[in-house]
C-alpha positions as a printed Julia matrix, in Angstrom:
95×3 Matrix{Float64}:
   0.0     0.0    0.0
   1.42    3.55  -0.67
   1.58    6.27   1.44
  -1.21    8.15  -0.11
  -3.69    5.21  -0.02
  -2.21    4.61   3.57
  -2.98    8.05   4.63
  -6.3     8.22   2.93
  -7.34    4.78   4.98
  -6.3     6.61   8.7
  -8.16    9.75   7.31
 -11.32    7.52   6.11
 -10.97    5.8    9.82
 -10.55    9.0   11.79
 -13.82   10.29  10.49
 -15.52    7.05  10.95
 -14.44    7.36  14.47
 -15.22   11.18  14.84
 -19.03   10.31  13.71
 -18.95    8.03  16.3
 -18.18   10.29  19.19
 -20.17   12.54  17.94
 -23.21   10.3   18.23
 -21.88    9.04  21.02
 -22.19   12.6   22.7
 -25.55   13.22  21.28
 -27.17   10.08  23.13
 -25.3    11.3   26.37
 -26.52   14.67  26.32
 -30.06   12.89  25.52
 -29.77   10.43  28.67
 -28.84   13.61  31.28
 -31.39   15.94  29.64
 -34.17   13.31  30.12
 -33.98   13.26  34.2
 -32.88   17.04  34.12
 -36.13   18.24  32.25
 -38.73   15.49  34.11
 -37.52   16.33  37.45
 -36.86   20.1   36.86
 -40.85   20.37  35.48
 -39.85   21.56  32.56
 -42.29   19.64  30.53
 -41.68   21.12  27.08
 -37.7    20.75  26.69
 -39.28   17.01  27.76
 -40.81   16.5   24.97
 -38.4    17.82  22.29
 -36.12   15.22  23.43
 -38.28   12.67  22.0
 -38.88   11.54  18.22
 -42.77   12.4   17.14
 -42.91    8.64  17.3
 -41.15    7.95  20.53
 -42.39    5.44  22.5
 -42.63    5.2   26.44
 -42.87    2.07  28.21
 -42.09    1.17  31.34
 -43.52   -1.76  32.94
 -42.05   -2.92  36.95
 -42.66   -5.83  38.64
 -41.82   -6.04  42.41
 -41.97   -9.27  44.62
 -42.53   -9.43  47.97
 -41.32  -11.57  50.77
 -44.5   -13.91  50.78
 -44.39  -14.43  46.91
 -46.99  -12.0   46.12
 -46.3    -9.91  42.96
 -47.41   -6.13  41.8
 -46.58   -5.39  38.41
 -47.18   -1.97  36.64
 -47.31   -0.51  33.4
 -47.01    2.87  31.68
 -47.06    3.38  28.04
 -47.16    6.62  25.85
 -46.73    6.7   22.05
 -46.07    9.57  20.74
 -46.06   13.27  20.87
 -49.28   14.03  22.28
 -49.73   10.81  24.37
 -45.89   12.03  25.87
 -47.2    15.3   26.43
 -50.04   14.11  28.57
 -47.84   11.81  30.45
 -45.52   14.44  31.32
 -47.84   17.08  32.49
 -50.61   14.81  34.08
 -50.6    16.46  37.65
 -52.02   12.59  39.04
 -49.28   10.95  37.15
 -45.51   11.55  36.56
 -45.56   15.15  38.64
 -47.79   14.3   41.58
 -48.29   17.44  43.51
């Protein structure tokens, strides 16, 4: 391989590898942006984090010593249905 095609290969790699830092920062800022906005009320920066055909779903299950089991379920899909998750005052921000 010549130098040229060997420095074209590192360049072709580096970029490859910058793109995924890149995205790699995006999803990070995502993740700490999520808890800041829920927590902090601010219901609208919420939102925008999401695609307009995000899906949430959480579902928990907890045991108890004698066996017994609760399980629970919350699912939104979608802009408006994340909107109304997000701002219901008997739901995710209980007064």
């Amino acid at each position: 391989m010549s130098t040229l095609e060997e420095l074209s290969a590192k360049v072709t790699a580096l970029e490859a590898e910058v793109a995924r830092l890149r995205d790699e920062r995006a999803v990070r800022d995502v993740v700490a942006r999520y808890g800041y906005e829920a927590d902090g009320r601010r219901d609208d920066a919420w939102v925008d984090l999401w695609a307009e055909d995000g899906v949430y779903d959480l579902t928990s299950e907890m045991t108890f010593p004698d066996g017994s089991a609760v399980t629970s379920a919350m699912r939104a899909e979608g802009v408006g249905e994340l909107q109304a998750l997000i701002t219901d005052p008997t739901g995710h921000h209980r007064p």
